[in-house]
The first five atom37 places (N, CA, C, CB, O) and aatype in JSON, in Angstrom:
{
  "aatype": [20, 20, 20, 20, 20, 20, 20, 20, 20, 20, 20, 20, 20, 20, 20, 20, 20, 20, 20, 20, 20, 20, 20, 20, 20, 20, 20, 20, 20, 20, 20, 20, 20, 20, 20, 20, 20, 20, 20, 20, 20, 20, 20, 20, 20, 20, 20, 20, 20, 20, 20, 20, 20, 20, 20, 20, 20, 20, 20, 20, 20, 20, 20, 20, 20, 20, 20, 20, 20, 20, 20, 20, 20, 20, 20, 20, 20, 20, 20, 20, 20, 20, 20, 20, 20, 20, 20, 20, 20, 20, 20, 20, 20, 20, 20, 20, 20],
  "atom_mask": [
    [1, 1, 1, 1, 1],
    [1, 1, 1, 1, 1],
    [1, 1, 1, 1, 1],
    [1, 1, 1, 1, 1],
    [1, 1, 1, 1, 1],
    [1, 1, 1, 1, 1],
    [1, 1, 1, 1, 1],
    [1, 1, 1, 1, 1],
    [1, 1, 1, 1, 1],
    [1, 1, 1, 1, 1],
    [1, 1, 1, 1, 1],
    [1, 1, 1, 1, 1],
    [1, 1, 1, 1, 1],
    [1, 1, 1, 1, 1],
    [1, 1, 1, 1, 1],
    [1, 1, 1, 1, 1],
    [1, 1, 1, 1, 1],
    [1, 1, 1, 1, 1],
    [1, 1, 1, 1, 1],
    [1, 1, 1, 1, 1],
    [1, 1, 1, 1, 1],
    [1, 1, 1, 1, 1],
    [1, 1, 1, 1, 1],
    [1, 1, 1, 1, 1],
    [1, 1, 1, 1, 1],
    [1, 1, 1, 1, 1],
    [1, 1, 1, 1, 1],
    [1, 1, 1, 1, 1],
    [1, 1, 1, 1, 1],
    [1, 1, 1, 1, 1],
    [1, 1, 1, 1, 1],
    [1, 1, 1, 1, 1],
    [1, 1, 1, 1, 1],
    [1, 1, 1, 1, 1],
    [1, 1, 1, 1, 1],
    [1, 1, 1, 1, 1],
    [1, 1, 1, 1, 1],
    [1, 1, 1, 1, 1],
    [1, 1, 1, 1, 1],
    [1, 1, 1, 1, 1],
    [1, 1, 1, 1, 1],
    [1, 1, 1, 1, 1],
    [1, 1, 1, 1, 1],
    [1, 1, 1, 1, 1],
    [1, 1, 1, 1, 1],
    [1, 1, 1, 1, 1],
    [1, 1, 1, 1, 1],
    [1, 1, 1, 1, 1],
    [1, 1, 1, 1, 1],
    [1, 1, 1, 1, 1],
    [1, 1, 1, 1, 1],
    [1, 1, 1, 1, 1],
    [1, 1, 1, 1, 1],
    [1, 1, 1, 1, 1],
    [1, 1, 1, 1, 1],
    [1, 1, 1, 1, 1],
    [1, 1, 1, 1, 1],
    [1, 1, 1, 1, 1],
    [1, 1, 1, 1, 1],
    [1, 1, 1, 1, 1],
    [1, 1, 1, 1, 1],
    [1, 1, 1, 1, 1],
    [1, 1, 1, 1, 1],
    [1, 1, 1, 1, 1],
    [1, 1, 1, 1, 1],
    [1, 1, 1, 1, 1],
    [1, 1, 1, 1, 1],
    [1, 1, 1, 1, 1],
    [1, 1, 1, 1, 1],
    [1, 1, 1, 1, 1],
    [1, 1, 1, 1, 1],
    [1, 1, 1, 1, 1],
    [1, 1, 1, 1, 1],
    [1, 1, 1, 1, 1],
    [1, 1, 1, 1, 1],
    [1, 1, 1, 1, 1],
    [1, 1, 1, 1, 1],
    [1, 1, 1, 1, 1],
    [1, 1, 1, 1, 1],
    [1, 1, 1, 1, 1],
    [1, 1, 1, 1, 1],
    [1, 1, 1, 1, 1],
    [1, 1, 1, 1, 1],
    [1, 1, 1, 1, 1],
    [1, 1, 1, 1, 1],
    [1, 1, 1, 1, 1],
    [1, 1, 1, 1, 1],
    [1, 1, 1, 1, 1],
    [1, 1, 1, 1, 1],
    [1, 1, 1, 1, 1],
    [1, 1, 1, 1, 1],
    [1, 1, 1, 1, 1],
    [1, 1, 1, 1, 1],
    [1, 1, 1, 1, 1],
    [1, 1, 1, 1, 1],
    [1, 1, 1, 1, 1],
    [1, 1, 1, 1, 1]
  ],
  "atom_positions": [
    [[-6.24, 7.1, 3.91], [-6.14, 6.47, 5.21], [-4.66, 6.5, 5.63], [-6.7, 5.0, 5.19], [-3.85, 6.23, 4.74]],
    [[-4.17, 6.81, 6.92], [-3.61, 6.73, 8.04], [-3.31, 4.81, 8.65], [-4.68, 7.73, 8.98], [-3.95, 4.21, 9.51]],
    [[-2.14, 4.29, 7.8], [-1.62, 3.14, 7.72], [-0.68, 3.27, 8.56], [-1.27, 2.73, 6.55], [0.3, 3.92, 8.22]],
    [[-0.72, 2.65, 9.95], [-0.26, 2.51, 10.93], [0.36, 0.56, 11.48], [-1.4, 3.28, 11.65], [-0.61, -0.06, 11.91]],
    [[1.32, -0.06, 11.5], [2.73, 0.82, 10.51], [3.42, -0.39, 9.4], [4.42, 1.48, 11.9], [3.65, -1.6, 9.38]],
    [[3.55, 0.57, 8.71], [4.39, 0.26, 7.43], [5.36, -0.99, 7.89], [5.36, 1.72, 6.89], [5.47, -2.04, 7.26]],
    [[6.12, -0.65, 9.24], [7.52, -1.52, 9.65], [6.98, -2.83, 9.29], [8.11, -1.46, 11.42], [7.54, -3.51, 8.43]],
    [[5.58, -3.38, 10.09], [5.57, -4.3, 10.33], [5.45, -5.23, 9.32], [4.97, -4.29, 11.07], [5.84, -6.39, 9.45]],
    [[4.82, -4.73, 8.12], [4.95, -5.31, 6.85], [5.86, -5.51, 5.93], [4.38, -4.93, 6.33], [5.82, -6.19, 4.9]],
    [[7.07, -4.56, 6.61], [8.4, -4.93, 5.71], [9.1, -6.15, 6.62], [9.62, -3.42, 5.49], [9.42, -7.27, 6.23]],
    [[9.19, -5.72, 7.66], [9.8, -6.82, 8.53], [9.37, -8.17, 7.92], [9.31, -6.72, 10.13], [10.22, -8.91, 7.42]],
    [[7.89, -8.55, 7.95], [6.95, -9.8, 7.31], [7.85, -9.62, 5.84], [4.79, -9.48, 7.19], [8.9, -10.25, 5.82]],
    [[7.55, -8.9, 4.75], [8.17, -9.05, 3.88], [9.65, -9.9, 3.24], [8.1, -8.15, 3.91], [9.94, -10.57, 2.25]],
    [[10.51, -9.29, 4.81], [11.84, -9.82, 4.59], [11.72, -11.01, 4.5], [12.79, -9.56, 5.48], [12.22, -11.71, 3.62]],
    [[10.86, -11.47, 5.65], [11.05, -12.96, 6.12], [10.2, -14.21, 5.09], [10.38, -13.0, 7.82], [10.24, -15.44, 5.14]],
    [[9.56, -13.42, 4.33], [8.31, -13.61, 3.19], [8.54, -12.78, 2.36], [6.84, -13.4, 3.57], [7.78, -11.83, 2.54]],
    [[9.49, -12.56, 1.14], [9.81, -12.02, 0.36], [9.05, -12.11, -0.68], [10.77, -12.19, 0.26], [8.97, -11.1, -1.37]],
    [[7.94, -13.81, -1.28], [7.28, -13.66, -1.99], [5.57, -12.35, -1.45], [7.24, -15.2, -2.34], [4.8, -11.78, -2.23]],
    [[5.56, -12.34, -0.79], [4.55, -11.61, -0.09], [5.08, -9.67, -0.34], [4.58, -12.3, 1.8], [4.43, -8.64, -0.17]],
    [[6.09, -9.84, -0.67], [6.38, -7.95, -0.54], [5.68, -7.51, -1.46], [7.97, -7.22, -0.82], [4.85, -6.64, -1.22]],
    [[5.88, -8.07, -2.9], [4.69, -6.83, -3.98], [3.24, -7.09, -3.73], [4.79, -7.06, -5.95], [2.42, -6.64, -4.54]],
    [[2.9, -7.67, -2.85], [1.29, -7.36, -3.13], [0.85, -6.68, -1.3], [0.18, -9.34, -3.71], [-0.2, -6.22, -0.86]],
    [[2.21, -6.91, -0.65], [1.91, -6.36, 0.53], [2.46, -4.74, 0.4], [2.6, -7.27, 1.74], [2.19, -3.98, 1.33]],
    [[3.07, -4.34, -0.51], [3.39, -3.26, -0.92], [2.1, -2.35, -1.56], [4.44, -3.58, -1.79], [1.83, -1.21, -1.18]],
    [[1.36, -3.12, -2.63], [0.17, -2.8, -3.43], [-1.08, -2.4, -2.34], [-0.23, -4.18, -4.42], [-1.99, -1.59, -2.5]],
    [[-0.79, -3.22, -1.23], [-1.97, -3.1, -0.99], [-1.98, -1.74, 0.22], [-2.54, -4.59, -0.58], [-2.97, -1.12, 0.59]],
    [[-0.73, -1.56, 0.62], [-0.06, -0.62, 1.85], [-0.51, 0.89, 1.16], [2.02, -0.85, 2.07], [-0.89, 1.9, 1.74]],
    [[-0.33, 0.63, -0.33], [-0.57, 1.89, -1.37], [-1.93, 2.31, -1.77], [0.06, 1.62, -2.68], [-2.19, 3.44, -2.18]],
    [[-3.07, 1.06, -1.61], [-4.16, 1.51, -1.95], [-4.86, 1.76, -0.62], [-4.81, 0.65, -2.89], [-5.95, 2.33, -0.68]],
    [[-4.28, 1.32, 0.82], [-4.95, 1.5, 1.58], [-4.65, 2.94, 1.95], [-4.9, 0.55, 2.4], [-5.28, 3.57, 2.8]],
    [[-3.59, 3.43, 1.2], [-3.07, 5.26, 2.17], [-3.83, 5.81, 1.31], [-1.13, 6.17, 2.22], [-4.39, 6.81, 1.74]],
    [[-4.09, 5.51, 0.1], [-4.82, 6.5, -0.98], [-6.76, 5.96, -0.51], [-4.12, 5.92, -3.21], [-7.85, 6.52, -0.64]],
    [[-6.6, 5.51, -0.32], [-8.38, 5.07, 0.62], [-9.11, 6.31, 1.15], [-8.18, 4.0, 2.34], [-8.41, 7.18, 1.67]],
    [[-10.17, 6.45, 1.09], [-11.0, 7.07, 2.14], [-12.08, 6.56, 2.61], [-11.36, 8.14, 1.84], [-13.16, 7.12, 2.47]],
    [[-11.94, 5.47, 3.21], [-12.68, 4.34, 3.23], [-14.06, 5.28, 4.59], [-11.45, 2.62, 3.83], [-13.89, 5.93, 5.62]],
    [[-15.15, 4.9, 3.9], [-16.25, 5.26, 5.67], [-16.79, 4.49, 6.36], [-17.53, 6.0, 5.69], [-17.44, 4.73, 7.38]],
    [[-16.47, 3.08, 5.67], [-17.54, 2.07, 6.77], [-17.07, 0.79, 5.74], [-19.84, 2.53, 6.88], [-16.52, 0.97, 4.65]],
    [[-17.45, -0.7, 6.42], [-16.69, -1.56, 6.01], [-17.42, -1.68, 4.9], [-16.4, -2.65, 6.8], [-16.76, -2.37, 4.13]],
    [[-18.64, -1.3, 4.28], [-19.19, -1.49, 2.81], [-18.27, -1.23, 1.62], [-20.36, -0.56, 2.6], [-18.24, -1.64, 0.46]],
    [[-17.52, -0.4, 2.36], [-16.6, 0.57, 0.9], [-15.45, 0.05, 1.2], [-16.42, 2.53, 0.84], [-14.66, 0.58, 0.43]],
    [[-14.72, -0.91, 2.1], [-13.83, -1.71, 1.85], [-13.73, -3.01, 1.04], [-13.56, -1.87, 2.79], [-12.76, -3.41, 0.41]],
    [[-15.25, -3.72, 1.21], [-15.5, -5.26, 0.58], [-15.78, -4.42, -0.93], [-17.14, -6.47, 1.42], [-15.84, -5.26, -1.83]],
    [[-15.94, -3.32, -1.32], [-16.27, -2.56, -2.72], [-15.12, -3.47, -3.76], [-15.88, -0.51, -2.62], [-15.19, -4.33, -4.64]],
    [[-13.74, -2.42, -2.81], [-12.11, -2.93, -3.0], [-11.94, -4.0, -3.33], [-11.26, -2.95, -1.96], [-11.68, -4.42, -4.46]],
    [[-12.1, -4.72, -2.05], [-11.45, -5.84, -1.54], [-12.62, -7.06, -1.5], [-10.79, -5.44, -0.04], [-12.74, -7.55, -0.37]],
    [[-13.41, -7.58, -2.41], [-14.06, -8.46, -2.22], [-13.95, -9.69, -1.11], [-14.05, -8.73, -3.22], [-14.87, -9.95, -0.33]],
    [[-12.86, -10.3, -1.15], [-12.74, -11.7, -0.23], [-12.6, -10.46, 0.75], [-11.28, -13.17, -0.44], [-13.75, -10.05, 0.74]],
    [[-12.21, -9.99, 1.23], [-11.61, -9.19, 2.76], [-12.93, -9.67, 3.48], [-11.32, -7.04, 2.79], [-14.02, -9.26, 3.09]],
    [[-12.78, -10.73, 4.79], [-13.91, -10.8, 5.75], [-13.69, -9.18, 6.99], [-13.72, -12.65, 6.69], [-12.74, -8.59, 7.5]],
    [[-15.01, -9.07, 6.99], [-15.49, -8.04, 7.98], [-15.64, -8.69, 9.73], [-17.11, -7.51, 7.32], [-16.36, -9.63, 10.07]],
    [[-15.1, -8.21, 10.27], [-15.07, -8.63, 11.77], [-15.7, -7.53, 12.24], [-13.65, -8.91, 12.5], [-15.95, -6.48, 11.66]],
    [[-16.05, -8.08, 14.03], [-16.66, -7.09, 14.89], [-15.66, -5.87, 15.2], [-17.12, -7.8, 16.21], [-14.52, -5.99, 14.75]],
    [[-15.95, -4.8, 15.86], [-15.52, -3.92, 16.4], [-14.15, -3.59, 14.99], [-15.18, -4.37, 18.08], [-13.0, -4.02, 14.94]],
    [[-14.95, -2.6, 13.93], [-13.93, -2.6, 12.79], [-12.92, -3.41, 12.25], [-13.35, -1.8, 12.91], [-12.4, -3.05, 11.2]],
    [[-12.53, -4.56, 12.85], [-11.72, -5.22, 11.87], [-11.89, -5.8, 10.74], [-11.28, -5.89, 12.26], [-13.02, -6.24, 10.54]],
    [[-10.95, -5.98, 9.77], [-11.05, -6.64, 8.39], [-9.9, -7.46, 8.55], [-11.0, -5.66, 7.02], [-8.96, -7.31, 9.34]],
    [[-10.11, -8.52, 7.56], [-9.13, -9.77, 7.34], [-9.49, -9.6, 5.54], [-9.72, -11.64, 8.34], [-10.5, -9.57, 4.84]],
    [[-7.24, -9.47, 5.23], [-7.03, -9.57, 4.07], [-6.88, -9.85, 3.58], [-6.82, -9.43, 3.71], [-6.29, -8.9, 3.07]],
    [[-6.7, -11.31, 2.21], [-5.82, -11.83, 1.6], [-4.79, -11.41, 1.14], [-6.17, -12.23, 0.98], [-4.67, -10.32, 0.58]],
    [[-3.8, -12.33, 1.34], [-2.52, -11.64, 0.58], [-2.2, -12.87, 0.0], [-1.18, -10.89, 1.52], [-2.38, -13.92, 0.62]],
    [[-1.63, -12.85, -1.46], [-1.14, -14.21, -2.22], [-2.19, -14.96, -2.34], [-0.05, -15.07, -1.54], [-2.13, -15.98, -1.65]],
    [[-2.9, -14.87, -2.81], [-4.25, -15.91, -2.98], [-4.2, -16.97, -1.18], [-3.84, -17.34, -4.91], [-4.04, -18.14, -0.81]],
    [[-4.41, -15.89, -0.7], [-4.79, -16.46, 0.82], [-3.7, -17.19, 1.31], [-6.09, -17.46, 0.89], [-3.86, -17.85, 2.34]],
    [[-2.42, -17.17, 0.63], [-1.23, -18.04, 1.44], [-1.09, -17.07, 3.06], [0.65, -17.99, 0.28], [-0.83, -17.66, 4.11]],
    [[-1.27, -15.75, 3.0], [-1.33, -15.12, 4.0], [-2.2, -14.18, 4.24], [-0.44, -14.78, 4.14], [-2.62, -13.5, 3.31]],
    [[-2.67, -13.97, 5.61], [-3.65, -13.25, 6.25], [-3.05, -11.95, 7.14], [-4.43, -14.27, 7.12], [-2.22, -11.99, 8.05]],
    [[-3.74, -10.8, 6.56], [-3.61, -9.51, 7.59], [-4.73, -9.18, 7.98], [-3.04, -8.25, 7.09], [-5.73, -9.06, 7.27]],
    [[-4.65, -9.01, 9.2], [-5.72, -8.49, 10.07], [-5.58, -6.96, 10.25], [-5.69, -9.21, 11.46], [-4.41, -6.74, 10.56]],
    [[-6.22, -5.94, 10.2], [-6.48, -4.37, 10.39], [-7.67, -4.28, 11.13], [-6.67, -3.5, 9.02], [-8.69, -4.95, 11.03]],
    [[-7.32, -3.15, 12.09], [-8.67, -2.48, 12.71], [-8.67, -0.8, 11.93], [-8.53, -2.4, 14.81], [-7.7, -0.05, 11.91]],
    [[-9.91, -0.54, 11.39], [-9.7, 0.29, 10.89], [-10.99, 1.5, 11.74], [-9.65, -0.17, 9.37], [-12.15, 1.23, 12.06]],
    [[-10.37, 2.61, 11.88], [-10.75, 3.95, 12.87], [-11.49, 4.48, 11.57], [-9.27, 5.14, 13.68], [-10.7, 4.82, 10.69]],
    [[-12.79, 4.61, 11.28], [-13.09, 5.71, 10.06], [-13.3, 6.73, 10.06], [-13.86, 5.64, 9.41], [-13.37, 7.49, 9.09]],
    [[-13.55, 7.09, 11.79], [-13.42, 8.74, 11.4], [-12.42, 9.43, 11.61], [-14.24, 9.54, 11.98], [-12.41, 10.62, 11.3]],
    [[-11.01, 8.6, 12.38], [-9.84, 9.36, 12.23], [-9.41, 9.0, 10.59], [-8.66, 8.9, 13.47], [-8.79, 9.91, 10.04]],
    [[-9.62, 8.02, 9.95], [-9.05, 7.61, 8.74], [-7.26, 7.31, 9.0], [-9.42, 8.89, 7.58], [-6.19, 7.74, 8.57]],
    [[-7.83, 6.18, 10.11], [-6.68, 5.53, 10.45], [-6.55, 4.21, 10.0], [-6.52, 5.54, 11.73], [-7.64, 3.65, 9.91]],
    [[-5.34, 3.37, 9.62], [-5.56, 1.42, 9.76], [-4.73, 1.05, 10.59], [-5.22, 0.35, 8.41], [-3.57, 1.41, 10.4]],
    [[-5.04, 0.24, 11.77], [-3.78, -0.43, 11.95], [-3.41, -1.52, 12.11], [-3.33, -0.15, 12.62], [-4.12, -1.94, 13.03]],
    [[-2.62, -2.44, 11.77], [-2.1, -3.21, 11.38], [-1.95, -3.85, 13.08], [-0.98, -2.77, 10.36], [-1.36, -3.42, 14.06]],
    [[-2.72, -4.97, 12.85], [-2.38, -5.97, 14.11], [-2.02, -7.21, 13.93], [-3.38, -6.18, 14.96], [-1.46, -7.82, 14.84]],
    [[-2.29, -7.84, 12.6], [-1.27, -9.03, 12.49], [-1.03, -9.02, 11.02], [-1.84, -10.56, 13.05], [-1.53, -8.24, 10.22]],
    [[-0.22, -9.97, 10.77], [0.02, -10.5, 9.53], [1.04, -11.97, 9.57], [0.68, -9.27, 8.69], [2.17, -12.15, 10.03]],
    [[0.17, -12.79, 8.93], [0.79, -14.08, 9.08], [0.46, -15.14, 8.13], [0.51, -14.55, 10.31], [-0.51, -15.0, 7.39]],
    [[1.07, -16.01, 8.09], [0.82, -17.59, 7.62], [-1.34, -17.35, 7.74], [1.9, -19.23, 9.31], [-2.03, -16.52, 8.33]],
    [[-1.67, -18.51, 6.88], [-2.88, -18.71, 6.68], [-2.87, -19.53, 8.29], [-3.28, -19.52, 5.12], [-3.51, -19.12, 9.26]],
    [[-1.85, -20.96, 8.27], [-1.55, -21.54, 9.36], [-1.31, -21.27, 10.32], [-1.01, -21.99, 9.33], [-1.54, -22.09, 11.22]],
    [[-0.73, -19.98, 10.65], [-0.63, -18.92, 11.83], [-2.09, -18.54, 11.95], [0.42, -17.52, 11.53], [-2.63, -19.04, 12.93]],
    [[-2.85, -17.82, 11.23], [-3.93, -17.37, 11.63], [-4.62, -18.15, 12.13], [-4.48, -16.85, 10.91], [-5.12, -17.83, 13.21]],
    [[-4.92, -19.46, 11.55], [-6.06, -20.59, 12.15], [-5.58, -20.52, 13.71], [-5.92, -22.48, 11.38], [-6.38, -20.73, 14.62]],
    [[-4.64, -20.31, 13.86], [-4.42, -20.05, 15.98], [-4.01, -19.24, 16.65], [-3.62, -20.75, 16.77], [-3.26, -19.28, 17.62]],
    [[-4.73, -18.09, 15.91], [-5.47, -16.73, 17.08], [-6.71, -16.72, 16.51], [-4.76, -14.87, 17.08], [-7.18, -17.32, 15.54]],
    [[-7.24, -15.78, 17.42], [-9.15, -15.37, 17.18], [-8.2, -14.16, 16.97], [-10.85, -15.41, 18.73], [-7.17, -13.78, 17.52]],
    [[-9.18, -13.59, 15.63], [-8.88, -12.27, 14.97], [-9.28, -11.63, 15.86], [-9.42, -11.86, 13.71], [-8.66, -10.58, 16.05]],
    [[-10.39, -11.93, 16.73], [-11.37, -11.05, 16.85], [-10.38, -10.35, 18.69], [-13.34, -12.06, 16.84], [-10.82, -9.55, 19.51]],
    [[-9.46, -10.86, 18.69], [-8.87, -10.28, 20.18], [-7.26, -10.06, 19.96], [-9.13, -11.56, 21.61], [-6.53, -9.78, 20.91]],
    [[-6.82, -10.18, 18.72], [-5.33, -9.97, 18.68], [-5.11, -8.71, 18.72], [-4.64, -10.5, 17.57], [-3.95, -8.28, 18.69]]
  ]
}
């Protein structure tokens, strides 16, 4: 997969430094992915909730933080539309960010 973009997770990183190795881990298993449909993501990623119109919600840190991805499967694209606080997330709807 086509991880669209990297920046935004280092930027988060800086500012959340405990969050870089597993937001790193996971940046790595998602490029090596060939994911076809959200079945073969929850395979991976057990907790990851499935949203409408391709999105997934990720844990990161035992849920201290949440990334949101819309993922394209037949370009075998992801892209990265949020990443935040657990507390940040509770105030957006995933489902329109």
């Amino acid at each position: 997969m086509r991880v669209i973009a990297k920046s935004t997770l280092r930027k988060f990183w800086e500012i959340n430094p405990d969050s870089e190795q597993q937001l790193k881990s996971w940046y790595q298993e998602a490029s090596k992915a060939n994911w076809e449909n959200p079945n073969e993501v929850k395979l991976k990623y057990s907790s990851a909730s499935i949203l409408k119109n391709n999105r997934v919600v990720f844990n990161i840190c035992g849920n201290k933080y949440r990334l949101i991805v819309d993922i394209t499967y037949l370009r075998k694209q992801v892209f990265i539309l949020f990443i935040g606080t657990h507390n940040e997330y509770d105030k957006i709807d995933a489902n329109t960010i």
